[in-house]
C-alpha positions, 0 to 999 in steps of 0.5 A: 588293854595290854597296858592295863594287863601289866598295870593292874597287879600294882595298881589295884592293891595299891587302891586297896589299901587306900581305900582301907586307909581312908575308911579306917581313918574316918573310925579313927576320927569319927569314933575315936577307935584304936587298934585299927592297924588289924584291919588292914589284914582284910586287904592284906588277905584279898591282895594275896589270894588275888596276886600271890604273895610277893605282892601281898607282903608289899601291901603288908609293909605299905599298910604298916607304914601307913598305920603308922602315918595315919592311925598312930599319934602323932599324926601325920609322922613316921614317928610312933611316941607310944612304946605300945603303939609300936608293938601293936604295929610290929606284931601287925607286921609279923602276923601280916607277913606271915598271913600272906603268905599262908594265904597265898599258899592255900589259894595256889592251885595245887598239883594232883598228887599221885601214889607212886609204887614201890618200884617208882619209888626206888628208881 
């Protein structure tokens, strides 16, 4: 059980975005969709409430990678040969990032804030 403990943060994401991948590649073929890439802001999302922002933004960079191997023409390879395509995965990086971290800043639990009085303030 306490290997698990350690081993879930990494694995878990790790299956989320694989699992994103696999269905977003099946549309990729089976209806021949595009801008596929922004659906990975779903997983990107649920990893940063679940584990924080650290990992969120891991899985943010991992799933650009992966657009880019799988989703962009030419399959199978890092390289993109549409200047749009690279667009659309270099705004997907921004907006993911950002997303993530926002995300896991409203899912933080946030400490009680009291109204300090002028003579606390002053001290």
């Amino acid at each position: 059980m306490r290997i698990w403990e350690r081993l879930a943060p990494i694995v878990v994401p790790l299956l989320i975005v694989i699992a994103a991948t696999d269905v977003l590649y099946f549309f990729k073929d089976a209806v021949h969709a595009r801008h596929l890439v922004f659906f990975y802001l779903l997983p990107t999302a649920f990893v940063a409430m679940l584990y924080g922002s650290v990992l969120s933004m891991i899985v943010a960079i991992d799933a650009t990678f992966l657009a880019a191997f799988f989703l962009c023409e030419p399959s199978f390879t890092l390289h993109v040969s549409d200047p749009r395509e690279v667009g659309e995965l270099l705004q997907f990086a921004c907006t993911a990032l950002i997303g993530a971290k926002c995300t896991a800043e409203l899912t933080r639990p946030q400490k009680k804030h009291r109204i300090k009085t002028w003579a606390e303030l002053s001290v």
